[in-house]
C-alpha positions as CSV (number, residue, x, y, z in Angstrom):
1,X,4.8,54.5,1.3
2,X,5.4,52.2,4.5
3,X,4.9,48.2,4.0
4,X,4.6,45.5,6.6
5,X,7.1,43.0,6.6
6,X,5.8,39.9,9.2
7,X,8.2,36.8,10.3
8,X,10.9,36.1,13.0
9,X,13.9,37.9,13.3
10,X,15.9,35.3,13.6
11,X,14.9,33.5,10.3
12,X,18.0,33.4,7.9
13,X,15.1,34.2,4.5
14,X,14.0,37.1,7.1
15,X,17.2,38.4,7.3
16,X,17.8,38.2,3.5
17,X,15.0,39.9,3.0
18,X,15.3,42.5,5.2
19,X,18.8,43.6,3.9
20,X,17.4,43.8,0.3
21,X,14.7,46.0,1.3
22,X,17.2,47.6,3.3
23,X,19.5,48.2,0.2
24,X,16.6,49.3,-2.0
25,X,16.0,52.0,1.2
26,X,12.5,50.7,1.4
27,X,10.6,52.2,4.4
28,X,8.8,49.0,5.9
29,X,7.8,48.1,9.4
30,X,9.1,44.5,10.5
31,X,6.1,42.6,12.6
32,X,8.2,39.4,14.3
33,X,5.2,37.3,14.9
34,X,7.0,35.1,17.4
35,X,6.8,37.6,19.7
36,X,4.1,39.9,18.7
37,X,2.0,37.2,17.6
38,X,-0.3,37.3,14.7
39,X,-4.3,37.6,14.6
40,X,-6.5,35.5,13.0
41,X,-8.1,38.0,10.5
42,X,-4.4,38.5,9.0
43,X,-4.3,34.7,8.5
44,X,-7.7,34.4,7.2
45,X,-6.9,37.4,4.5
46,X,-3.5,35.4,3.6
47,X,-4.8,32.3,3.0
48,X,-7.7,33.8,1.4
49,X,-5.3,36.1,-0.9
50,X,-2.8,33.0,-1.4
51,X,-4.2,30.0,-0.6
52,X,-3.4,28.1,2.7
53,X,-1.5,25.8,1.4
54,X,1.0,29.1,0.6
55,X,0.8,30.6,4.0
56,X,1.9,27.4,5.4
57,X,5.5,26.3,5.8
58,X,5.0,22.2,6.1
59,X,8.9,21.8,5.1
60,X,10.0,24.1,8.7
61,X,10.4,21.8,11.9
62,X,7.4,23.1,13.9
63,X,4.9,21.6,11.0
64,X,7.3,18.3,11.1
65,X,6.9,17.8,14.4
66,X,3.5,17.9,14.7
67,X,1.6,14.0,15.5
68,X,0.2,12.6,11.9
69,X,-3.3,13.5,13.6
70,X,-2.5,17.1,13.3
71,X,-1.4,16.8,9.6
72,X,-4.2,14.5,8.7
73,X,-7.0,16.3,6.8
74,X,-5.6,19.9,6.3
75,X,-7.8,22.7,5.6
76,X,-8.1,25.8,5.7
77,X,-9.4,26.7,9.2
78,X,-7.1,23.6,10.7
79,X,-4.2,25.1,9.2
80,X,-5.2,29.0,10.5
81,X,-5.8,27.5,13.9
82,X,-2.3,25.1,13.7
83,X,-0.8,28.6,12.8
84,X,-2.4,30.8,15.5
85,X,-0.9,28.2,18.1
86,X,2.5,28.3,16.4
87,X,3.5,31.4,14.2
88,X,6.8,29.5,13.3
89,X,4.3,27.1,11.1
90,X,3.9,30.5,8.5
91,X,5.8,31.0,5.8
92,X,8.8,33.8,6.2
93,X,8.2,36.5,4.9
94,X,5.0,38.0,4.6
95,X,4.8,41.3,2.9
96,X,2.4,43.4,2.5
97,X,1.7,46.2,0.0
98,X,-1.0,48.0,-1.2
99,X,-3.5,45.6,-0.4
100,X,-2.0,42.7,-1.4
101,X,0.9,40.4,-0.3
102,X,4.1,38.0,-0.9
103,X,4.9,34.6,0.6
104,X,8.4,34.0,0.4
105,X,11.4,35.9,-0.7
106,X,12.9,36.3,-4.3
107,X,14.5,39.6,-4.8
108,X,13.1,39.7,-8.1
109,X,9.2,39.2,-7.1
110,X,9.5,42.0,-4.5
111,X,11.3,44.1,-6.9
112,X,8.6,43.8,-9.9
113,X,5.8,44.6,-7.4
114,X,7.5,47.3,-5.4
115,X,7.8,49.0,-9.2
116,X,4.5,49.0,-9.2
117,X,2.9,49.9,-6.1
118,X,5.3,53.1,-6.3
């Protein structure tokens, strides 16, 4: 079974994450939204899935540097659209298996659901 890992490839978490798959031989594609960019139905289904306020990465630098106008009043659709405009505001990584997905990376949450989506 193939998953799809989404981040950038120069995030230090993405390239955690990608050696423990790696190590585990996990087949997974890697989808570097920096450069590929991301599409608003995949945000819409994340933040649906995990709630916005998951998907979104308010401790990176992007979010920080963003005018207290753009913080102000967060929802869901302001934060999809603030993360259309800059992928580097989601939260690294994103995986996705069987239907379902994981913000973030803890070698012990991908291993549990990897057991059992096998």
């Amino acid at each position: 079974m193939t998953y799809t890992l989404y981040g950038i490839k120069a995030c230090d978490t993405m390239k955690k994450a990608r050696a423990w798959l790696d190590e585990q031989a996990v087949d997974y594609h890697f989808h570097d939204y920096k450069t590929a960019g991301i599409d608003r139905a995949h945000l819409q289904r994340w933040c649906d899935e995990q709630g916005w306020e998951t998907v979104i990465n308010r401790a990176g630098t992007t979010f920080r540097k963003l005018d207290e106008a753009q913080k102000r009043d967060l929802d869901a659709d302001k934060a999809i659209a603030l993360m259309l405009a800059q992928p580097s505001m989601i939260k690294r990584p994103v995986l996705e298996l069987d239907g379902r997905i994981l913000v973030g990376f803890k070698p012990d949450r991908y291993a549990e659901a990897l057991a059992h989506s096998a």
